[in-house]
MARLUMVO-506916 format. One line per field, with one value per residue (C-alpha): residue number from 0; x, y, z. Coordinates in steps of 0.25 Angstrom, whole numbers, plus 2048, in hexadecimal, padded with zeros to 3 digits. Each point is the difference from the previous one (the first is absolute). Layout:
% residues N
i <- c(NUM/...)
x <- c(X/...)
y <- c(Y/...)
z <- c(Z/...)
END
This chain:
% residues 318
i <- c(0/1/2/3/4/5/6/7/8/9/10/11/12/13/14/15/16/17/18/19/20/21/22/23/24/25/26/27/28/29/30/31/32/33/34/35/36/37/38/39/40/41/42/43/44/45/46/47/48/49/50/51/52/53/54/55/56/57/58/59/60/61/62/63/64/65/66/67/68/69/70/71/72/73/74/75/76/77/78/79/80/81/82/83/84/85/86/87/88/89/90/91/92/93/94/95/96/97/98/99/100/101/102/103/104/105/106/107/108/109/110/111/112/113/114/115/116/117/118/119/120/121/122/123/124/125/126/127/128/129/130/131/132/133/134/135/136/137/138/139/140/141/142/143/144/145/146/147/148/149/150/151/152/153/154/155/156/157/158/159/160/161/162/163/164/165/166/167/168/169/170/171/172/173/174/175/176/177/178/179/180/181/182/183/184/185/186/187/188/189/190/191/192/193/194/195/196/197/198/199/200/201/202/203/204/205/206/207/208/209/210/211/212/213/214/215/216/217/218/219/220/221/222/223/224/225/226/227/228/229/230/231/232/233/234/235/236/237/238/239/240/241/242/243/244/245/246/247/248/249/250/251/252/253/254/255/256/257/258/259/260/261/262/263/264/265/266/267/268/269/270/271/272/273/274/275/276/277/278/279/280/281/282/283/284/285/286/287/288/289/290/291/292/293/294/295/296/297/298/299/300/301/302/303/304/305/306/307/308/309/310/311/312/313/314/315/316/317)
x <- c(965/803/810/7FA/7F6/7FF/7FF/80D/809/7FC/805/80C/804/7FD/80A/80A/7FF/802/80B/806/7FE/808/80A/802/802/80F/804/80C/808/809/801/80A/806/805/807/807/80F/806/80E/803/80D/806/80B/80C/801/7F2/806/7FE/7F6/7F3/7F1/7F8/7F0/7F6/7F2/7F5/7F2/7F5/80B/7F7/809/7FB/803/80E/803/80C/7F7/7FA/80D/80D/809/7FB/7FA/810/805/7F6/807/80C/809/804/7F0/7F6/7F2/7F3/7F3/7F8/804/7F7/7F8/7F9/7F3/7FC/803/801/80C/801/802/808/80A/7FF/804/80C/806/7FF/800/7F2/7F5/7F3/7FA/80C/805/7EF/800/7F4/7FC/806/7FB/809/7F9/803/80E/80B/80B/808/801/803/806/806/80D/807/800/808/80B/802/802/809/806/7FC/80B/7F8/7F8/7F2/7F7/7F0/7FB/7F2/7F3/7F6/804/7FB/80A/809/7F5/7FE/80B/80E/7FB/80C/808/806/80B/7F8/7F0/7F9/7F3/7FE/7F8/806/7FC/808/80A/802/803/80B/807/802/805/809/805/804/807/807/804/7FE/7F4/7FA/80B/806/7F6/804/7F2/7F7/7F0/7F8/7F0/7FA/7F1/7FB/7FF/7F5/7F9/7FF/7FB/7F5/7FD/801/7FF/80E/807/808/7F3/7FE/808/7FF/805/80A/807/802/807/808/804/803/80A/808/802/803/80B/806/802/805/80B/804/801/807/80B/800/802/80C/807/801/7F0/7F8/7F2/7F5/7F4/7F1/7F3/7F5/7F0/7F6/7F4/7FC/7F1/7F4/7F7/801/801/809/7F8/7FC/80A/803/7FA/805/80E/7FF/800/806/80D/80A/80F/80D/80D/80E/80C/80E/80E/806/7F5/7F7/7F1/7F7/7F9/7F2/7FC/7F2/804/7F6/800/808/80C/804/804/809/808/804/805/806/808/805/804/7F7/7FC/7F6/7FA/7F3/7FE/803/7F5/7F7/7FE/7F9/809/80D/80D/7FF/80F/808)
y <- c(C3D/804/804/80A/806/80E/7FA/7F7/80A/80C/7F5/7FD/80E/801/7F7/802/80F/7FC/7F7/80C/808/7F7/7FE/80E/802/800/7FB/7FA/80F/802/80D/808/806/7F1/800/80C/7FC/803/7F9/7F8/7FA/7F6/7F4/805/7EE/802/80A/7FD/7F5/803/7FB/7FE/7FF/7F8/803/7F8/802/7F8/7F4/7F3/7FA/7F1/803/801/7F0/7FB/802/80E/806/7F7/80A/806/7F2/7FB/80B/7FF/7F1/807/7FE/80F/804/803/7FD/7FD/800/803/80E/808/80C/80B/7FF/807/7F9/80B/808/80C/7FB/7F5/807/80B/7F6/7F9/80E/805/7F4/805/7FA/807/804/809/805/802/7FC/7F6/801/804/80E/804/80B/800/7FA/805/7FA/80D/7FA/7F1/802/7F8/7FA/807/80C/7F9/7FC/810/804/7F5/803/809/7FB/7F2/801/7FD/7FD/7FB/7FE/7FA/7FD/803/80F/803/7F8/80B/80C/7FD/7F6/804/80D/80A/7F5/7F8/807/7FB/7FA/806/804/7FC/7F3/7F4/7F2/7F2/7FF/810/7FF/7F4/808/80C/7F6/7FB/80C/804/7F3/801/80D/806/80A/808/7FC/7F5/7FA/7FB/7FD/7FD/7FF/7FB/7FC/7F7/802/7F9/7F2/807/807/7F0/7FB/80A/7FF/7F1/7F9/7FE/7F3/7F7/7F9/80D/800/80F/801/7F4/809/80D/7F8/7FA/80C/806/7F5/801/810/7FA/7F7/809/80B/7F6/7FD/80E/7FF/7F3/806/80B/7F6/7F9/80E/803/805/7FD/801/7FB/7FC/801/7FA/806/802/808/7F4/7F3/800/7F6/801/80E/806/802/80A/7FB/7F3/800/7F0/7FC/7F9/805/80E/805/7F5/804/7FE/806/7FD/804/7FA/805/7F5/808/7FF/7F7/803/7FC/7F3/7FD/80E/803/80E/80B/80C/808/7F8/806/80E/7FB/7F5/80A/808/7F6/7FC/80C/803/80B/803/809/803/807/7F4/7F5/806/802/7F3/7F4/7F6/7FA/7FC/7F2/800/7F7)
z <- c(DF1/80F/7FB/7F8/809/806/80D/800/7FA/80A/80A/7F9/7FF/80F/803/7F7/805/80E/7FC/7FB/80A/80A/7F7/7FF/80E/800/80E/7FC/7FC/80E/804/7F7/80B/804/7F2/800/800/7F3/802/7F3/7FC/7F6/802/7F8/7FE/7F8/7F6/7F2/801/7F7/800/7F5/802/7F7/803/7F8/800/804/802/806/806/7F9/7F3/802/7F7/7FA/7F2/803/807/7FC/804/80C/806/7FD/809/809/804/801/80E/7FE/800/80A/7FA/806/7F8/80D/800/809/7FB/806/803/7F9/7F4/7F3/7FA/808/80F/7FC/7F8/80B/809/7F9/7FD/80F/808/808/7FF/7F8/80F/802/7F0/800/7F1/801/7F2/7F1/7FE/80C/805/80F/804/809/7F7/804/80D/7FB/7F3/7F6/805/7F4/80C/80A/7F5/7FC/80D/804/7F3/7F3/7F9/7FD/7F4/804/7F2/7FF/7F4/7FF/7F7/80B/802/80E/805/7F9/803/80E/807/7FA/7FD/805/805/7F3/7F7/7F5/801/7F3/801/7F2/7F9/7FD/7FD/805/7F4/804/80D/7FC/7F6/809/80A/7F7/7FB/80F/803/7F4/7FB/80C/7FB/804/80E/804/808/811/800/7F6/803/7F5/7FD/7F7/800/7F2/808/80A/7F2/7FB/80D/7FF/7F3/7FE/80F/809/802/7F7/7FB/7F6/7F3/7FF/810/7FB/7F5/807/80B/7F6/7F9/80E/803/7F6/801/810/7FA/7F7/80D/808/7F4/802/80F/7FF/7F7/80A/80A/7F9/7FE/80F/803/80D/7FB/808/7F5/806/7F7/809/7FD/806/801/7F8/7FA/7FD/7F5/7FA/80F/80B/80A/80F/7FE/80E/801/7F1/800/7F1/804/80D/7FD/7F5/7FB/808/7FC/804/7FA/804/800/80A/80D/806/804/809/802/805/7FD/7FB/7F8/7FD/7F7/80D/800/7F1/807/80C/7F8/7F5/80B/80A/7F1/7FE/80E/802/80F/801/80F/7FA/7F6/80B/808/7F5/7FA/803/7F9/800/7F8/7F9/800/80B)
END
């Protein structure tokens, strides 16, 4: 057959290379010299407010259904929450760049992670927003605990007070988490990071959406580890906390895939929620993975003048 000939794949590869190529071309990285201001401060009326981060892997954005997702569909309806299930991926629509780009606020063409082996990047130049929190102030406990280590390895590396470099699977990762929130161990978390990445491993292994059982019952599971955090942070709430709650994902998926989705609605659209009682967000804003970085901060009233020139998104919040 012609989609396995010699012929055709030489071709493919040609293009594919020369998409790369451009692709690699980073014209969008501004001169460092233009971003060389290092003025950072943080409003003293932010103080004490506190950001948890739930990252979930492989999210498609359609399978989030009052039967697969109960708790988090609920609070998706909620006046106190921003959603959208048209979420805005990088194109380049796999784990590295994506994550890369919700924890700097850059897009891939200036962080350089355009694939998950990370092997060229400048993150030391557009790194994780955990950096701009320390500088502005150490004394906020930044943790990041994850099942897909590089975003440990490679993003937080150097720039949490806590981000493991050790395996751990979903139920893990939630068991650390609450451990953190509620007995303050191994710190009492300001902000909390976490991945899920068993939902992306179904979606690989038996197809994404919510027409798979196996995709079905990961999700499931997931939500209810969502709704009992969100118990934690609501009795947090009710005891004088400001926390602002994220649910973010890297990219959706179809069939067993998610690589070149840049024309699949499946793929390159995803989940992004943010739910606080005591702020209002946007309207009629389409959000993409670097709009994670710059609400965080605009929320904690950080203002940093290298960070505001760096990145390419803005602040959800009104």
């Amino acid at each position: 057959m012609l989609l396995k000939s010699p012929y055709f794949l030489l071709v493919i590869s040609l293009i594919l290379v020369a998409c790369k190529k451009e692709k690699i071309d980073i014209t969008c990285l501004p001169a460092q010299e233009e971003c060389l201001a290092t003025g950072i401060n943080i409003d003293s009326t932010c103080l004490g407010r506190k950001v948890l981060v739930i990252g979930i892997d492989g999210f498609r954005s359609e399978a989030l259904q009052a039967g697969v997702t109960p708790f988090m569909y609920q609070l998706s309806q909620r006046g106190t929450t921003f959603y959208t299930g048209a979420h805005k991926v990088e194109d380049i629509t796999v784990s590295g760049p994506n994550w890369a780009s919700l924890c700097t606020g850059v897009h891939w063409c200036k962080h350089g992670v355009d694939d998950n082996d990370f092997g060229e990047h400048a993150l030391a130049d557009y790194p994780h927003f955990f950096q701009y929190i320390e500088e502005a102030e150490s004394d906020l406990n930044t943790l990041s605990i994850v099942n897909w280590l590089p975003v440990n390895t490679y993003i937080a590396s150097g720039q949490a007070d806590y981000a493991p470099e050790l395996t751990l699977n979903d139920l893990g990762v939630f068991l650390e988490a609450e451990e953190a929130l509620i007995n303050q161990e191994p710190l009492a978390p300001d902000v909390l990071f976490l991945h899920f990445d068993e939902l992306d491993g179904a979606g690989h292994r038996f197809g994404y959406g919510s027409h798979i059982p196996e995709y079905n019952e990961v999700l499931t599971t997931l939500d209810t580890y969502v709704n009992d955090l969100f118990s934690i942070i609501e009795n947090k709430r009710i005891n004088g906390e400001d926390w602002l709650v994220f649910i973010v994902s890297d990219h959706g998926g179809d069939g067993t895939g998610h690589g070149g989705g840049q024309n699949n609605d499946f793929i390159n659209k995803t989940v992004f929620f943010a739910n606080n009682p005591n702020v209002s967000f946007v309207d009629n804003h389409t959000t993409s993975q670097v709009d994670l970085a710059p609400t965080i901060l605009a929320f904690l009233g950080i203002n940093s003048e290298a960070f505001s020139c760096k990145t390419d998104g803005i602040s959800i919040l009104n």
